[in-house]
C-alpha positions in Angstrom: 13.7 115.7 94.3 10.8 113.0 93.1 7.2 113.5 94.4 8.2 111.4 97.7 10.3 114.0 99.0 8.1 117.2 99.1 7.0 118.0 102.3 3.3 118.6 102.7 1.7 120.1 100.1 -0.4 116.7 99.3 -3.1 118.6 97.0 -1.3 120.9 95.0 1.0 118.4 94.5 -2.8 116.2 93.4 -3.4 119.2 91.2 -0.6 119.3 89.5 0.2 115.5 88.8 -3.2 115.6 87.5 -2.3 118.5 85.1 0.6 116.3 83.6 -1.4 113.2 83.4 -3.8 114.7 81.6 -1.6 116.5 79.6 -3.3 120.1 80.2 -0.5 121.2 82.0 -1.0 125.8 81.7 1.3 127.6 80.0 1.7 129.8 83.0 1.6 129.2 86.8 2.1 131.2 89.7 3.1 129.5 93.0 2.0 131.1 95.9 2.8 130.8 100.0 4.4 131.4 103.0 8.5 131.8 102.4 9.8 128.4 103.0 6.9 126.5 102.0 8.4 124.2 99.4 7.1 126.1 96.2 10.8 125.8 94.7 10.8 122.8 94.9 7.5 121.4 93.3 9.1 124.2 90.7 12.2 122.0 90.0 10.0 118.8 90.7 8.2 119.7 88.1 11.3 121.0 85.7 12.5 117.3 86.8 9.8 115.3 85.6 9.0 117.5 81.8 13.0 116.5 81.4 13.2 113.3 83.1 14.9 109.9 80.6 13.0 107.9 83.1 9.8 109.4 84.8 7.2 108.7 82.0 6.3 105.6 83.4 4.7 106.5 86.3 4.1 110.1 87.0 3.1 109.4 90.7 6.5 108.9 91.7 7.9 111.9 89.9 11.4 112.1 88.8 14.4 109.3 88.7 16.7 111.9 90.6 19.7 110.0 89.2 19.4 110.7 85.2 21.4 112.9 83.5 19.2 115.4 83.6 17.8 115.4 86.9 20.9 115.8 87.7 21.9 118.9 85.6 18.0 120.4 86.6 19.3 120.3 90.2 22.9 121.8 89.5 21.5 124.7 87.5 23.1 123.5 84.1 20.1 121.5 82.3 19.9 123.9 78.5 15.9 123.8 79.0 15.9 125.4 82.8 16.0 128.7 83.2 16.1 129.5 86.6 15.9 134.1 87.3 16.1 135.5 90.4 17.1 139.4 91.5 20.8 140.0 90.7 23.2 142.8 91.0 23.2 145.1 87.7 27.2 144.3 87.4 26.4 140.7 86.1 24.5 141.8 83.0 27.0 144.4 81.2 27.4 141.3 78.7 28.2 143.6 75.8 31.8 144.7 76.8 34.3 142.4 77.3 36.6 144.7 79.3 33.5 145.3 81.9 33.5 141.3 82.4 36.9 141.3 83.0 36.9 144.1 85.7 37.0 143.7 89.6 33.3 144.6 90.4 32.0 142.1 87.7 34.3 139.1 89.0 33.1 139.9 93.0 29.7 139.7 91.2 30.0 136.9 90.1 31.4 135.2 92.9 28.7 135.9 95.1 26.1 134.8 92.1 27.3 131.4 92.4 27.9 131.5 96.3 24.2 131.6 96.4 23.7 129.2 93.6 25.5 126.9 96.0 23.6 127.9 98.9 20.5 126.8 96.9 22.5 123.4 95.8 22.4 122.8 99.7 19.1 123.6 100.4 16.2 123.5 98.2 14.1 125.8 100.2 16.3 128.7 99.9 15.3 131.7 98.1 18.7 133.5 96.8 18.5 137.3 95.9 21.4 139.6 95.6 21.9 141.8 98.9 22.8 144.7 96.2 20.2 144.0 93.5 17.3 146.5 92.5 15.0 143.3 91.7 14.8 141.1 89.1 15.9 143.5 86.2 14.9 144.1 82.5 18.1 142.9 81.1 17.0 139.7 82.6 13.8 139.7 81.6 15.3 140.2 77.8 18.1 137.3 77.9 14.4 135.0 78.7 12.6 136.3 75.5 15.9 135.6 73.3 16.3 131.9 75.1 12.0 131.3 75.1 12.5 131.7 70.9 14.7 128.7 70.9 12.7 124.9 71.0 14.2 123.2 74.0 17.0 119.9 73.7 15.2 117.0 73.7 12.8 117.8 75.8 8.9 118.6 75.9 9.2 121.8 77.3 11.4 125.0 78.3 10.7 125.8 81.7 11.5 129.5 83.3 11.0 129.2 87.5 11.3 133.3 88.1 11.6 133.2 91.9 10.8 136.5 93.9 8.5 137.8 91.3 7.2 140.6 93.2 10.5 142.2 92.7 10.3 142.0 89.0 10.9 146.0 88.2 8.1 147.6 86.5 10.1 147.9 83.0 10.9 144.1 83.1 7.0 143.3 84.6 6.1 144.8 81.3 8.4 142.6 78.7 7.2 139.5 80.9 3.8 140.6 80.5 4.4 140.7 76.3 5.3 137.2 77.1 3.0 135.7 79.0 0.3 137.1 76.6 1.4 135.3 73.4 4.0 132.3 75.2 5.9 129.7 72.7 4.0 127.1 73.1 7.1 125.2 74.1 7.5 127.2 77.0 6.7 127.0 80.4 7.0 129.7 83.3 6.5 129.3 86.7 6.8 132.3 88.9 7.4 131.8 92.5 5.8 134.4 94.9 5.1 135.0 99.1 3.7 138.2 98.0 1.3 137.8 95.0 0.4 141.5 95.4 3.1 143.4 94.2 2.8 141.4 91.0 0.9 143.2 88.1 -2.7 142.1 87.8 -2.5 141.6 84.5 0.4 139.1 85.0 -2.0 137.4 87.8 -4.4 136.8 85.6 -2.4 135.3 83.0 -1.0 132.7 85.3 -2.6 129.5 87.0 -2.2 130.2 90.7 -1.9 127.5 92.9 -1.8 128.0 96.9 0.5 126.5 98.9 -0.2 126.2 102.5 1.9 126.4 105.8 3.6 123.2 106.6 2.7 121.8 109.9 4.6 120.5 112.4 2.7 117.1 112.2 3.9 116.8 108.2 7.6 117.4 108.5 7.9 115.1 112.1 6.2 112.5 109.6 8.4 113.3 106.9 11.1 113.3 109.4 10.5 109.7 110.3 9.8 108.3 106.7 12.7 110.0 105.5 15.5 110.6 108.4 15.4 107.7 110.6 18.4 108.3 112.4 16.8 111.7 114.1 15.1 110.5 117.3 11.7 111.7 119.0 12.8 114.4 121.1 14.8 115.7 118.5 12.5 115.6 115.6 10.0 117.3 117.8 12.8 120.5 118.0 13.5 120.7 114.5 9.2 121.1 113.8 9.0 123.5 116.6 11.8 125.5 115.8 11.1 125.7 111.7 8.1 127.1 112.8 6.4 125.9 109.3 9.7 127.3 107.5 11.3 124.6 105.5 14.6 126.4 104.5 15.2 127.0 108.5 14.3 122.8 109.1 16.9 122.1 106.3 19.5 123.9 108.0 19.1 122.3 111.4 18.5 119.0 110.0 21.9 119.1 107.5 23.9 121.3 111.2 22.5 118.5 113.3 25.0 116.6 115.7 25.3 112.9 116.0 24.6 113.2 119.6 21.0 115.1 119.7 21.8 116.5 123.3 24.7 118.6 121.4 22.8 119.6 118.3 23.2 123.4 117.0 19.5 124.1 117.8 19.8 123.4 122.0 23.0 124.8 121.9 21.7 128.0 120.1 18.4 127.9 122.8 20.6 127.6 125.9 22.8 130.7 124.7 19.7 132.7 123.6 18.4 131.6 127.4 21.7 132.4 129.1 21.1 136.1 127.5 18.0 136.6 128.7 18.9 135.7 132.0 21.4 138.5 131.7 18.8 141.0 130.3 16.2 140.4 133.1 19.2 140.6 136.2 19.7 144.0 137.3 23.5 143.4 138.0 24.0 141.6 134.7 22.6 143.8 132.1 25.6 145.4 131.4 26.5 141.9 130.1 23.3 141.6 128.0 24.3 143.9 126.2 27.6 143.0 125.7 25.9 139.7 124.9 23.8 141.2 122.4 26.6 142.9 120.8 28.1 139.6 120.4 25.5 137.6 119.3 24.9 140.2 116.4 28.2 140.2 115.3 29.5 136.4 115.4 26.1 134.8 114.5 25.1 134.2 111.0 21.4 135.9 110.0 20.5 132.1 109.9 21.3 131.7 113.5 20.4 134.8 114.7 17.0 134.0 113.5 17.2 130.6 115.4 18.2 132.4 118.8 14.9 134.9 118.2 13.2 131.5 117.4 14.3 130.0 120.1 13.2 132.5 122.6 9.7 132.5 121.1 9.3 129.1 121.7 10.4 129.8 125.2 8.0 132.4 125.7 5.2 130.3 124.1 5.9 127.6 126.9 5.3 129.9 129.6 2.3 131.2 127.9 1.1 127.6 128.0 2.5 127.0 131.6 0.9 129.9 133.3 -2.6 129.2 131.9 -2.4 125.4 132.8 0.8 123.9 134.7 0.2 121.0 133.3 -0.1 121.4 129.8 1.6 118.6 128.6 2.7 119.4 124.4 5.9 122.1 125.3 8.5 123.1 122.6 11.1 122.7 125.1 9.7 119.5 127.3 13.5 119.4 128.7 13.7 122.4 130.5 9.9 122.3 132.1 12.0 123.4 135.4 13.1 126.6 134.3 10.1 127.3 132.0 7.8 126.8 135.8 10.9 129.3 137.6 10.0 131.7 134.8 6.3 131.6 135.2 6.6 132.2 139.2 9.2 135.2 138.6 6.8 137.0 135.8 3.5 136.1 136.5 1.4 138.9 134.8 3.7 139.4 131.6 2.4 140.4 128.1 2.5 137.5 126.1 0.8 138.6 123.1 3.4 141.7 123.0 6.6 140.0 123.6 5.5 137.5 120.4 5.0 140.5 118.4 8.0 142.2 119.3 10.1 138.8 118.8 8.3 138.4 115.5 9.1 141.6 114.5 12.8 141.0 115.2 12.9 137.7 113.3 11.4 139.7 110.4 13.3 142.3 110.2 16.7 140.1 110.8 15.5 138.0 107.3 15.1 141.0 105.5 18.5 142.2 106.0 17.9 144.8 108.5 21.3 145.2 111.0 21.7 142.9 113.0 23.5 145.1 116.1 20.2 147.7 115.4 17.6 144.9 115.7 19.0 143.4 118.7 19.4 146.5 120.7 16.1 147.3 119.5 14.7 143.8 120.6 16.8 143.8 124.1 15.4 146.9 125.2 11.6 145.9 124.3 11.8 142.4 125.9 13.1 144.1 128.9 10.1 146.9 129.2 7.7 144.4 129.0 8.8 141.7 130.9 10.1 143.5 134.1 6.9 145.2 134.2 5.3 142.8 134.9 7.8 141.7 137.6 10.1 142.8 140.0 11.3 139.3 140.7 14.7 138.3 138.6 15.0 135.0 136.1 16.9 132.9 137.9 18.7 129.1 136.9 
């Protein structure tokens, strides 16, 4: 990915570049943040530049991108990267043949490398097995075997273990063996949004390094550096939609149209607008909810997310709006009009409680909950509180 194209993160990525120009790079680190703030991919960066045929030169830059092995680090095949994350317990019968041969192993595995493909796409995603129990023992087993062997060519092996608050206890405990007396050929780096759940032992074995929330100042900059063709209006979306979430910015900028007026984000905000029209009409609501029903059917989790998204921004505007009409720095400058008709038609409305219950939605849509459940859920909540504060309907 080379140094130039990490978004934010401008001292840990000091600290680290430091580490490797000094050559007192830890045998151990733990990355730590907010999901979707780029730790992956200083991760790989990093895995990038220990492999790279052409990086030594000048480690400010970082990687070539275009070797050989930048190329296999990024496609999952480089022999020195190991890269673990929670799988399904079908994938790891490796001592039968007939069991890797079987139905359940082969849809296994197809799914395995349907995420590994996902991740290909976008760097910011975190792939985990929607059946797995965690990252597992057997796992943690395979990496002892592969950490005995010195790497091809290379400085270093590195292991990125992403997730590793779902480590299970057994295989926490094997990792823990290792981390205590590590090959000194080998590097881990374990990726975590919830530091916590590790052991403490396995904390304190590790060099943590923080990274922070990226704001929406950093990726519009990045945005302009790096994607010229994305004009104002519609850079200023993707920051305010991302919210700070760089796998959710990926995915609109790589969905976006030619034509920004078009792009999947407005056309997922007017839809999620059109809805709660419907919810807040007395003659209509039937239709939310067929709406709803829709919505949590044919939308992908990514998009559903963007729709909840998109009506917190919403509601954010008319926070803004009804504390100063003329506050000037709106998510959704475009549609000031029906953001004032709002304001007028709910004048008293909880604010602070419709954000938590939207919150609560997106959170529970990214960690798999049902999407049907968690919209019903959501459109009875966002009507309680918002037509009690009004008797007055949401009109165009």
């Amino acid at each position: 990915m080379s140094w130039k194209n990490i978004i934010g993160q401008k001292q840990q990525i000091r600290i680290l570049q430091n580490a490797l120009e000094t050559e007192r790079f830890a045998h151990a680190y733990l990355f730590t943040g907010p999901e979707g703030s780029g730790k992956e991919s200083v991760a790989f960066e990093i895995a990038s530049i220990l492999n790279c045929r052409n990086t030594p030169t000048n480690l400010l830059t970082g990687s070539c991108e275009s070797c050989p092995d930048c190329l296999q680090v990024h496609s999952f095949m480089h022999p020195n990267v190991e890269y673990i994350f929670p799988v399904e317990s079908a994938l790891l019968d490796t001592g039968d043949t007939a069991k890797k041969e079987n139905k359940r192993f082969t849809e296994a595995r197809e799914r395995y490398n349907a995420l590994l493909e996902q991740k290909k796409q976008n760097p910011y995603f975190a792939p985990a097995m929607e059946r797995s129990m965690g990252i597992l023992t057997e796992q943690i087993i395979t990496l002892q075997h592969k950490a005995m062997f010195m790497p091809n060519e290379g400085s270093k092996k590195i292991f990125i273990i992403s997730q590793a608050e779902r480590l299970h206890p057994a295989a926490a405990n094997k990792l823990l063996k290792l981390l205590e007396e590590p090959p000194p050929h080998v590097l881990f780096i374990l990726v975590s949004s919830r530091p916590e759940a590790l052991l403490p032992t396995i904390r304190s074995r590790c060099q943590a390094v923080r990274f922070s929330r990226v704001t929406a100042q950093e990726l519009q900059q990045w945005l302009k550096e790096n994607r010229p063709e994305i004009l104002d209006n519609e850079r200023s979306l993707i920051a305010s939609f991302s919210r700070g979430n760089l796998r959710m910015a990926w995915e609109l900028i790589n969905n976006r149209d030619s034509n920004p007026s078009e792009t999947a984000t407005i056309v997922l905000r007017d839809k999620a607008l059109d809805y709660l029209r419907k919810v807040l009409s007395p003659n209509r609501f039937q239709e939310a909810i067929s709406s709803c029903e829709q919505n949590a059917k044919n939308l992908s989790r990514g998009d559903l997310t963007l729709f909840l998204a998109s009506l917190l921004l919403f509601f954010q505007d008319a926070n803004h709006h009804s504390i100063n009409p003329d506050f000037q720095e709106l998510n959704n400058p475009d549609i000031a009009n029906a953001i004032d008709r709002f304001t007028k038609n709910f004048p008293n409305p909880d604010f602070f409680q419709i954000s938590t219950v939207t919150e609560d939605a997106i959170r529970a849509i990214d960690r798999n909950a049902n999407p049907l459940l968690v919209m019903a859920s959501f459109t009875a909540n966002i009507k309680a509180l918002l037509l009690n504060s009004s008797t007055q309907l949401l009109t165009r």
